[in-house]
N, C-alpha and C positions, 0 to 999 in steps of 0.2 A: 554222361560225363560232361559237367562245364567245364572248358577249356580254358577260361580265364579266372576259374575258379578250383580248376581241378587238381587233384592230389596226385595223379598218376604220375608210375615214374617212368622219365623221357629211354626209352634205349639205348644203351651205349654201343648198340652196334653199328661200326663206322659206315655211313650212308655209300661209301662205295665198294659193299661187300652185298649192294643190292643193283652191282650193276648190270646193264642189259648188252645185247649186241647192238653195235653202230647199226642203226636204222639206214639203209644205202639209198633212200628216196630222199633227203634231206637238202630240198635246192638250196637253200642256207649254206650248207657245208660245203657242199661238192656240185657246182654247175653240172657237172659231168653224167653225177649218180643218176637221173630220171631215164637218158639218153640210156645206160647200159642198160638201166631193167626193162627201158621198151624193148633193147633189142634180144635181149636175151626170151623175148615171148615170139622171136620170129625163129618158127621151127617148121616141120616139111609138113606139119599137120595143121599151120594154123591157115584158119579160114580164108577167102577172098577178101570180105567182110572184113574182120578183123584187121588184115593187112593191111587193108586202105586207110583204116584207123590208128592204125601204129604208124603208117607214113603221113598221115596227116599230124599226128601229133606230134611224128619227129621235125616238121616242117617247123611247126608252130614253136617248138621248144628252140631251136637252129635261130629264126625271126626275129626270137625275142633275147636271146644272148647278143646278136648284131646289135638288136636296138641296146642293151646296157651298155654294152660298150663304147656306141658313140656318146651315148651319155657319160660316161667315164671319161672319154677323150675332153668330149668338150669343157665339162667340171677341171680337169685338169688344164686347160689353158685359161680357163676363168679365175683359178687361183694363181697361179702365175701372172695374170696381167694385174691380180688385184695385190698381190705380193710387190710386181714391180709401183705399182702407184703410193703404196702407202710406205713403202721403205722399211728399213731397218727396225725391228720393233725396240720402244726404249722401254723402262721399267717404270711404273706408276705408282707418283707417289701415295702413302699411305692418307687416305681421310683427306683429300684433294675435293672432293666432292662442294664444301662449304665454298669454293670461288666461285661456282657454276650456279651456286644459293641466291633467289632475288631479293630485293633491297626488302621486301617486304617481309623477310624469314627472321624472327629476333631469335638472337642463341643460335644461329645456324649451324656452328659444330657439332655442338650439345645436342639437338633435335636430329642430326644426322645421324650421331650417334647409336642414341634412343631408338631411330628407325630400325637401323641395322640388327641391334639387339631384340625389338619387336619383329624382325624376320624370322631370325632363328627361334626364336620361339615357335611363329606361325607354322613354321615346317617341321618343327616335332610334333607338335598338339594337333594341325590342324591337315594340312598335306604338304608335300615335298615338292606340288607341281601348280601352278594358277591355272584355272582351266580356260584361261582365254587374258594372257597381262596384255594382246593388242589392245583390249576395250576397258579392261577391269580399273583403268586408275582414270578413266572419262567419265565413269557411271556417276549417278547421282542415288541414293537410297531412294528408291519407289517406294509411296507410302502405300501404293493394292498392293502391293509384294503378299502372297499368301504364301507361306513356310509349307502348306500341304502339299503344293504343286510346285515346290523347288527345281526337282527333275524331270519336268515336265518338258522343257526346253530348254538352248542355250541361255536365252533370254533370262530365264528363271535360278538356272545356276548360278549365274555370274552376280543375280542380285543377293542369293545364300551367301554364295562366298564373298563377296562384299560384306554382306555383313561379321562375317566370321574375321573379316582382316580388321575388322572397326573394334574387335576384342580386343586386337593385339597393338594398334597402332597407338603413336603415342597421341594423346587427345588435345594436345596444345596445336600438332599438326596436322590432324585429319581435315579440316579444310583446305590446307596448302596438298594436299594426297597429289594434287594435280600437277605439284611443278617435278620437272623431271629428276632434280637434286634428288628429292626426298623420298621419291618412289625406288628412286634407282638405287638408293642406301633398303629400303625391304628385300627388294628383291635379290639384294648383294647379298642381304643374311639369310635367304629362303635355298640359296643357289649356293652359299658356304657352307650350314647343316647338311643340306644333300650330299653333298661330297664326302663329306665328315661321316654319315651315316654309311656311305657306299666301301669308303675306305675301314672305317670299322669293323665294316660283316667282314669282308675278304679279304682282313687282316690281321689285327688281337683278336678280334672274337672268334676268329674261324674255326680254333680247337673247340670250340664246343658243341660246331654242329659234326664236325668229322673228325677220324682216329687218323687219317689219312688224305692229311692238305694236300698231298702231291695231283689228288684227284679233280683239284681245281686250278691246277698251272695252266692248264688251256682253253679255250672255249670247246672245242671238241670231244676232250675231256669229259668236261662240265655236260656237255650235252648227249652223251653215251649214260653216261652214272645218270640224270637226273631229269631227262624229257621226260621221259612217262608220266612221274612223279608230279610234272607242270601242266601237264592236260593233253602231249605233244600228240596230232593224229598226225600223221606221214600222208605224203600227200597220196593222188588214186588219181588211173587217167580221164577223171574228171572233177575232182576237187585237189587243189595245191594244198598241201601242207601247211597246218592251224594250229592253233593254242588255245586249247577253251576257257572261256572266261570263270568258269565255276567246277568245273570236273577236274581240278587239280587236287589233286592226293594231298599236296601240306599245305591245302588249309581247313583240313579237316583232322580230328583227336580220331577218328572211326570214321572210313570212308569203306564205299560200297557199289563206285564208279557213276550213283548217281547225286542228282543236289539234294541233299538233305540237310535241310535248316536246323536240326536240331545238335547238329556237329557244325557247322560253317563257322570259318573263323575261330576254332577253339583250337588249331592244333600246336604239337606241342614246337616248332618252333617259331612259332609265330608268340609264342610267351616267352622263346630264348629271345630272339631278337628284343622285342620289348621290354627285356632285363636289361636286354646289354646297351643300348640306347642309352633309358637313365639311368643305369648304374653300372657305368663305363663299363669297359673290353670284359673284365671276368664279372658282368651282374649276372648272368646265367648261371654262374656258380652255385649248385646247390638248390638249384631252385624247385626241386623237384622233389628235394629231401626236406624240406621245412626251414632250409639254412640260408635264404639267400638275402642278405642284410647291404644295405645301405652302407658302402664306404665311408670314408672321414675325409675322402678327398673332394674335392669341389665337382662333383656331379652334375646332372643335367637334372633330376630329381631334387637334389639338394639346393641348387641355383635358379629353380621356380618352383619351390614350393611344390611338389606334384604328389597329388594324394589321392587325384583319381582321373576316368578314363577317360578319352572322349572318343566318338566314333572315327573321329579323324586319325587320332591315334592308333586303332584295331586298324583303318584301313590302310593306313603307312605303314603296320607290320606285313600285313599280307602284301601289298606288292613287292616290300623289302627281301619276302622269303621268294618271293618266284621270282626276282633276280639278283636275290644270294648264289639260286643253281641253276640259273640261266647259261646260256652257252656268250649272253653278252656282256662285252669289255668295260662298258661304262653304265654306269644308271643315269639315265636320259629321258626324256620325254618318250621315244620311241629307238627301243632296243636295236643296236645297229646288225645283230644276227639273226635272235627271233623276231623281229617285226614286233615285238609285243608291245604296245601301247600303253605307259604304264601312267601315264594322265588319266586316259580312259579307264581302266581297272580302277583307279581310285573313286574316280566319279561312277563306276559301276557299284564299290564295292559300299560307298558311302551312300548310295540312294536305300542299298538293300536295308542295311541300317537302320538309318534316319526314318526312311518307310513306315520299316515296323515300329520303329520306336510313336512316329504318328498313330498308327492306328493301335499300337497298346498291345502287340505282339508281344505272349510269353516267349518265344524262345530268344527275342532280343537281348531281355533281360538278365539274363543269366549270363552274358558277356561282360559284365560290369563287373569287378571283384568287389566280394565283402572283405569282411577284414580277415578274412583267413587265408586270402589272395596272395599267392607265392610272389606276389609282387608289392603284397607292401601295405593295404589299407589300413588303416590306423585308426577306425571307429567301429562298435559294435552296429550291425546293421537295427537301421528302427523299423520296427513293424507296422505295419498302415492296419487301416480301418478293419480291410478283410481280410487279414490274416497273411499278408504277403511281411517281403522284406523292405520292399524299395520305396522310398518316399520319392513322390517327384518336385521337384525342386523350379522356378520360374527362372535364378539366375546363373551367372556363368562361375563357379564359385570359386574357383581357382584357374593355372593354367591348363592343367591336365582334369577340372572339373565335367564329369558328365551329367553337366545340368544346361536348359539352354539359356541363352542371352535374353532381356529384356525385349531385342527388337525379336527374337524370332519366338512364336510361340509354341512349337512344338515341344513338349514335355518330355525330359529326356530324364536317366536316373539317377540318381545318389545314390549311397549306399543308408 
């Protein structure tokens, strides 16, 4: 079954009629919870051995609550003193940004503008997160830059994604990338879609992944109904509590608790989300019945031309669904309940990708929609030499095109 091509229909059984019991190990949730289950293993039969284990491990747990809590004190006097220095916040004008513009910037509003709008684009099509904005607007385009070893290092990432923002930026100001104005106008619209995205899932669109929203009024909640589902292992008294980066259940059409490439990324709401993205709060509508059409309202599809995928886009779905039912309150670089990393998951989820799309892995390709793609493709696919469907293509050929750019060479598909 391709998932990004697949026919199958999504279940309309509400995701919290699959829920589980509170897992009571969950340091996330309850400081408390690890302390009772050690002590609940001290009984009149447990070992020497063992005991001295369960008291050492109560030591360490006791240790390490002191230590967050000075930490917590101290953070709290640090905001307080940084609250008294800065005073009263005022309101900021709208597109202020052009006074800050150096004399060298012509059309400074105009190109600010431009930026802003090239942000939001970058973070539908390409990620939601820059995998390092300390360094990424100082770089220079490396001209050994090899696209095969993009994930091979920080170093190598940061020249990818460079160039991937060099799609989007406007090309009158990609030499000025450097002055803070016109970076800070990108990264205003990369940091506005996120939001825009985060309030969408767990808002209009959230009747369509459940019959029953009540099930995400809390983080607790959220995390009773839907850890498992996320990869969640409870912690053991010697590994804490994790999220696996690949063994979560929704992102896979057919899982089987191991990684199998030949489902990743295909499941089914990871094609809701990607409806509903560009084709506002109800694109899921239908989507699974052969019905799901293109609004007449000014869409994110209709407002860039979007007619096909890109890997950046599959991997903005996936981490959008594992913190759709996350147990955390905001989409952030780094989840403030589960710890989950969701920077990292992208640049995991995009190497896996990109990888195979390098080395000319079938089962990449099947992530691409043809035109029969409940999301929308609008050409017959063209057949190659031997008998496949996918032409590969050298440029980037739209915004949501999955073909690569001129600077990078890795072949990536058309339909």
């Amino acid at each position: 079954m391709n998932g990004w091509t697949s026919g199958a229909v999504f279940s309309s059984t509400p995701m919290s009629s699959r829920r589980r019991q509170r897992t009571p190990d969950s340091p996330e949730r309850d400081p408390l919870a690890d302390v009772h289950n050690l002590i609940g293993q001290l009984t009149p039969s447990t070992s020497p051995r063992r005991f001295r284990e369960i008291r050492s491990e109560l030591q360490l747990r006791a240790n390490d609550a002191a230590a967050r809590d000075q930490e917590k004190d101290e953070h709290i006097v640090d905001l307080e003193t940084q609250a008294l220095e800065i005073g009263p916040p005022r309101k900021r004008r709208r597109l202020n940004r052009e006074a800050d513009a150096p004399p060298n910037m012509p059309n400074a509003k105009q190109l600010l503008r431009l930026a802003t709008h090239a942000g939001r684009r970058f973070a539908y099509l390409s990620s939601f997160f820059f995998y390092d904005e300390s360094v990424i607007w100082t770089l220079d385009l490396s001209p050994s830059f090899d696209p095969v070893t993009e994930f091979e290092n920080s170093a190598n990432r940061n020249q990818g994604q460079l160039r991937e923002i060099q799609l989007y930026f406007p090309a009158q100001g990609w030499e000025l990338r450097g002055e803070s104005a016109l970076h800070a106008s990108f990264s205003h619209g990369v940091d506005g879609n996120r939001t825009l995205a985060r309030n969408r899932m767990r808002g209009e669109s959230l009747k369509h992944f459940t019959d029953d929203p009540s099930v995400f009024d809390s983080s607790d909640s959220r995390f009773d109904a839907f850890a498992e589902y996320l990869g969640y292992h409870p912690s053991t008294p010697t590994r804490r509590a994790r999220y696996s980066v690949l063994k979560a259940e929704y992102l896979y059409d057919e899982f089987d608790g191991t990684i199998n490439l030949a489902h990743l990324f295909r499941g089914h709401v990871l094609l809701k989300i990607g409806a509903c993205l560009i084709r506002g709060p109800d694109g899921a509508q239908g989507l699974f019945d052969g019905a799901s059409v293109s609004p007449q309202a000014s869409t994110i599809e209709r407002r860039y031309g979007i007619t096909h995928t890109t890997p950046g886009f599959i991997a903005n779905c996936a981490i959008l669904a594992l913190f759709l039912f996350s147990a955390d309150p905001q989409f952030v670089e780094k989840g403030h309940v589960t710890k989950i990393n969701y920077r990292k998951r992208h640049i995991e989820f995009s190497n896996r990708i990109r990888t195979a799309m390098a080395k000319q892995k079938g089962w990449v390709r099947d992530l691409f929609p043809t035109r029969r793609s409940r999301t929308g493709a609008k050409r017959e696919p063209t057949p190659t030499a031997d008998g496949g469907i996918l032409q590969p293509r050298r440029h980037y050929h739209t915004p949501l095109g999955c073909s690569a750019s001129p600077l990078n060479t890795i072949t990536m598909y058309d339909e």
